[in-house]
N, C-alpha and C positions, 0 to 999 in steps of 0.2 A: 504494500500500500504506500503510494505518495502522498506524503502528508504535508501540507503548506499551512503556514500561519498568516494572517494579515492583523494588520491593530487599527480600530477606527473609533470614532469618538460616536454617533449618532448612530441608531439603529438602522437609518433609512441612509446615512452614507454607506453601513453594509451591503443594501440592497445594490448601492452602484458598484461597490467591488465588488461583489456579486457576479453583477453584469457584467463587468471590467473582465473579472475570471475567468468565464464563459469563452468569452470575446478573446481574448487573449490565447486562451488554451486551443484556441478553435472547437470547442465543444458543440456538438451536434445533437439534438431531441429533445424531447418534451421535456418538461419540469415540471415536475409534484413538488408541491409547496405544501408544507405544513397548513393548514388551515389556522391556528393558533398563532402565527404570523402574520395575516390577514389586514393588519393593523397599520403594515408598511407599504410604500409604493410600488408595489414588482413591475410596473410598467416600465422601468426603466430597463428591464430585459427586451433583449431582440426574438427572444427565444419565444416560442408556444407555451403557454404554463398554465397551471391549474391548481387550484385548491385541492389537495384531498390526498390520499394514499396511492401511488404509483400503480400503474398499469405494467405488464412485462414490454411495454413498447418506452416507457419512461428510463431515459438513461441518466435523468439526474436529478436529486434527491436536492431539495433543501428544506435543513427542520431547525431546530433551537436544541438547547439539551435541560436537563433537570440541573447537571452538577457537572463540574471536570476538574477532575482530583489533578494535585499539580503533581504529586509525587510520583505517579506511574502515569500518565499523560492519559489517564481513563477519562471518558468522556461517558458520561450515565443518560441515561434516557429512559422518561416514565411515562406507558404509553396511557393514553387521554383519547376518547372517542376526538378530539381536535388536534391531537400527535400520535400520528399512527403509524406504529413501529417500521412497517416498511420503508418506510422515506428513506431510513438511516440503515437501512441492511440489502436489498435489494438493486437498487440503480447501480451502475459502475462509476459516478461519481455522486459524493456526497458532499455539501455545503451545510458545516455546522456557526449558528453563530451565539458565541457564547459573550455570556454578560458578563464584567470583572464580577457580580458579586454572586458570580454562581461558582465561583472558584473556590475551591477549600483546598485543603494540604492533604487531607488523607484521605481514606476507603471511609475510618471510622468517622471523619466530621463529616462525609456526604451522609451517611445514615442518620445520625445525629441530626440534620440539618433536615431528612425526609421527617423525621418526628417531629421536629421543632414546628415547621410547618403548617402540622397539622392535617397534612392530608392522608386521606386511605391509602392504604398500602395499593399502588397501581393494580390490572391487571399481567403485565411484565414490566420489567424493568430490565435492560440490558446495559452490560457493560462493555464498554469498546477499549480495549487496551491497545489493540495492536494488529498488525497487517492480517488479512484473511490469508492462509494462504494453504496449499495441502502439497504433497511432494508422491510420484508417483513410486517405484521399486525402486528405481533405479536414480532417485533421491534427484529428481527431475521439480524445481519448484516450480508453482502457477501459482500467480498475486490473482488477488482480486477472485478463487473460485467459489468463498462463500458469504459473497456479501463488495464491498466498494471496494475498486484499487485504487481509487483517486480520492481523499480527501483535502479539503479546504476548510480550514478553523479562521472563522472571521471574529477577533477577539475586540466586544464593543466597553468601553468604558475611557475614563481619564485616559 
């Protein structure tokens, strides 16, 4: 998995590195947008896009996260009928944009911080540590065979 970082001040200047990204990477297909982002301008995409959980024709994903531990670069995701797990496991590029203050330091302060909260325990929660990747006999790797090989972390705060 290709994992890139960007740091932007406003939510909706995410929205244009976003776009920026896209554009840049030369990225081709639709885009499933979390619906719980719905709040931002995605117009500013060239792209076809849509609200909702990805289609097998959607090659790129963008959602927001619950939490992203600094200390294993885990990125958490708590699915929500308005964040639907697919977005962030299925397309072969994924745009995540996290807020500085979804940032914790451990495994333990994201749980702490899901209590603190107060909300029900999701129906899943996933954890993204690290490249999808599987190796065949002959220890042959392939990125990307269960879940994204491209991600993008758009990190919004100060």
């Amino acid at each position: 998995m290709l994992c890139t970082v960007q740091r932007v001040k406003t939510e909706q200047a995410a929205a244009q590195v976003c776009a920026d990204y896209l554009a840049e990477h030369q990225l081709e297909g639709t885009v499933a947008i979390w619906p719980a982002l719905k709040h931002m301008d995605w117009t500013v995409l060239t792209h076809e896009s849509r609200l909702g959980a990805p289609t097998g024709d959607d090659l790129i994903g963008i959602s927001a996260v619950a939490y992203a531990v600094a200390e294993t670069g885990t990125l958490v995701f708590a699915s929500q009928p308005d964040q639907p797990a697919s977005t962030h496991l299925l397309p072969e590029t994924h745009v995540a944009i996290v807020r500085e203050d979804q940032v914790v330091h451990t495994m333990e302060d994201a749980f702490e911080r899901l209590r603190q909260d107060g909300r029900a325990m999701p129906r899943a929660l996933n954890f993204v540590s690290g490249p999808s990747r599987t190796a065949d006999i002959e220890q042959t790797i392939v990125l990307g065979a269960h879940g994204p090989y491209r991600v993008h972390l758009i990190l919004v705060g100060k």
